[in-house]
N, C-alpha and C positions, 0 to 999 in steps of 0.2 A: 228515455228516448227524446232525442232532442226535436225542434218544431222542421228543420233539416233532414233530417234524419226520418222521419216520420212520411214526409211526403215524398221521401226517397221510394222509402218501401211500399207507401200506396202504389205510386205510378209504375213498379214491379211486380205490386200484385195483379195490377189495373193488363198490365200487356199479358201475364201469365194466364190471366182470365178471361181473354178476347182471343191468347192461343186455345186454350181448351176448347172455349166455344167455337170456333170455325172447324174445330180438329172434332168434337160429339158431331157441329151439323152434319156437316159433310158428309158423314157415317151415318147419320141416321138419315138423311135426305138421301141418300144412296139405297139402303135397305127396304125405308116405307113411303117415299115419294115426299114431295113437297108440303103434303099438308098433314104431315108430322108436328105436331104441339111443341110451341117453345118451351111449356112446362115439361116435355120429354126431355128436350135438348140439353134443359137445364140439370135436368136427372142426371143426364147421361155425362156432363163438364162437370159435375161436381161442384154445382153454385147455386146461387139463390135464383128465381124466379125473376125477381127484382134485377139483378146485375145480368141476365140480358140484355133487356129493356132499355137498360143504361148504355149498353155498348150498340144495340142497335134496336132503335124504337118502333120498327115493324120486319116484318119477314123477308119483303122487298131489300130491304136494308142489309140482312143477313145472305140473303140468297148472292146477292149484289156483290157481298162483301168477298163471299167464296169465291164465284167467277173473277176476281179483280185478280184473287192469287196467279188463277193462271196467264191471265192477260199480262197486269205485272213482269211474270217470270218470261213472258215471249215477249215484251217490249224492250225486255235488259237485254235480252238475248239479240234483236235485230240492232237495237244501238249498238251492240260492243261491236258486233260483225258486220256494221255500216263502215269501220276502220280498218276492217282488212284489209291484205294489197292485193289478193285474188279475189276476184268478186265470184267467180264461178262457183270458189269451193265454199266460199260464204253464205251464198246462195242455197245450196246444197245442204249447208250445216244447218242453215236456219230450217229447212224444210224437214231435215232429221229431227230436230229438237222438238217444232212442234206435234209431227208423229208419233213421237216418245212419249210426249203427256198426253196425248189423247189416248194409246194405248193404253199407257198404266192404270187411268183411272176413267176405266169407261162407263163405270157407272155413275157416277158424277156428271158427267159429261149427258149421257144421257136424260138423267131428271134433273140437272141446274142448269143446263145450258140454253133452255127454250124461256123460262121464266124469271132469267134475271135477265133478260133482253129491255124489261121494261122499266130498268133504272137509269137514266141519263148518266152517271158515272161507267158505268157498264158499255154504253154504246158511244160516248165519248172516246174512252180506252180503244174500241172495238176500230173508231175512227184513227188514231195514232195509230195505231200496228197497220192498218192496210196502207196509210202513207210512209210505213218504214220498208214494209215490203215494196211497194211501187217503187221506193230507193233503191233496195236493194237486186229488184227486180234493173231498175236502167244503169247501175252500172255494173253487172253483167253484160246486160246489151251492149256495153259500150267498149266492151274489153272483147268483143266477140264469145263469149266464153257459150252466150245462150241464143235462140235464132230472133232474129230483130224483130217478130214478130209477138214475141211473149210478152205480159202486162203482170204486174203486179195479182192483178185479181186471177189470173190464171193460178198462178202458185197457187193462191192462198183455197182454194175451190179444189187445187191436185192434193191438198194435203191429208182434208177432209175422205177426198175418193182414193187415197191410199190405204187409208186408215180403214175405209170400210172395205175395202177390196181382201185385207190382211187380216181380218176381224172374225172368221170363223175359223182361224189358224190360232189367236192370241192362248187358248187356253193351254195348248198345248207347247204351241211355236210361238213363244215373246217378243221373238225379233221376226217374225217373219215378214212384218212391215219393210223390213231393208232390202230383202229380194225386188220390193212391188216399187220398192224409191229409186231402186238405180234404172229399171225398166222404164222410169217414166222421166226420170234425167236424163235419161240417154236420146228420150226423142224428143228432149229440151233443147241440146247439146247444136250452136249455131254449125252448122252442114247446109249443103247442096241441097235443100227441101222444096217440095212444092208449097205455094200458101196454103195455109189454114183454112179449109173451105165454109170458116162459119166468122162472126168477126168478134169482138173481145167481147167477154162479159159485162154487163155493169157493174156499178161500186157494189161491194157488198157489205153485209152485217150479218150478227151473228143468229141466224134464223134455227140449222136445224138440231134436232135435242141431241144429239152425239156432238155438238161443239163444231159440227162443220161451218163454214162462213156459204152462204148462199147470195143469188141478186137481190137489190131490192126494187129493183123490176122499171126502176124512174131513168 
């Protein structure tokens, strides 16, 4: 094997074994809570003890690492739908999407979502997605599609109280979350409305343990 060739195959084993490991935590951070042993996690990927460590040199790191996946996958998601030419139904997709992974994996949601708040890459991330919502929050507003009064942090607070509104339906009813989304787009939906008798939220972060975004009260 050549000296090319060699650290070809490191650097494929190196991703194959930072997949495993996010794919054991998560599973087992799900099952026994967060203060689950890396030596379990490592058990459980099929790796040395050692080659955690090496991929993430504290649990903070690990927990951090998992949350990013879903942050990640909702930051591609409001980018690619900041390009739509309907902002209403963009808006709308964006709010399915994130509902959808909250549902799927609610037990994630519940024991990683409160304790990787305290990784600055984490709430970095947490800060891009609510200024892509705020985006895609005002050009609805601007297209009429939503009432001139909705804010970004509305969404992003509706997603969270969808998700738990739908949440004692998921075992049985999977989708039931999309009856409780169009009920709550609908009184999104720019009409003839009285103002909102309370005024907008503050910024938020990602506070509660099911992954809902809450204020931070400043």
């Amino acid at each position: 094997m050549t000296g090319r060739t060699a650290a070809v195959q490191a650097r494929a084993d190196s991703v194959r074994n930072r997949r495993l490991l996010l794919r054991a935590a998560t599973e087992a951070f799900a099952e026994c809570g967060v203060d689950v042993s890396m030596h379990t996690i490592a058990q459980r990927a099929g790796v040395a003890k050692g080659t955690v460590f090496r991929h993430f040199p504290t649990k903070d790191d690990l927990l951090a690492a998992i949350m990013m996946q879903l942050l990640d996958r909702l930051l591609g998601t409001a980018d690619r739908l900041l390009r739509a030419d309907d902002a209403g139904h963009a808006l709308k997709d964006f709010m399915a999407h994130g509902i959808s992974l909250l549902a799927a994996d609610r037990a994630f949601c519940d024991v990683i979502g409160r304790p990787s708040l305290q990784h600055a890459d984490v709430r970095e991330a947490i800060d891009r997605l609510c200024d892509s919502v705020e985006d895609l929050t005002a050009r609805a507003r601007e297209q009429g599609a939503v009432r001139g009064d909705i804010t970004g942090t509305d969404i992003v607070l509706l997603l969270g109280g969808i998700h738990q509104t739908a949440q004692p339906l998921l075992d049985r009813e999977p989708r039931a979350w999309e009856r409780f989304l169009e009920i709550a787009f609908d009184g999104l939906r720019a009409r003839d409305r009285a103002t909102l008798p309370h005024p907008p939220p503050a910024r938020l972060r990602m506070a509660d343990p099911s992954g809902v975004f809450a204020p931070t009260g400043k």
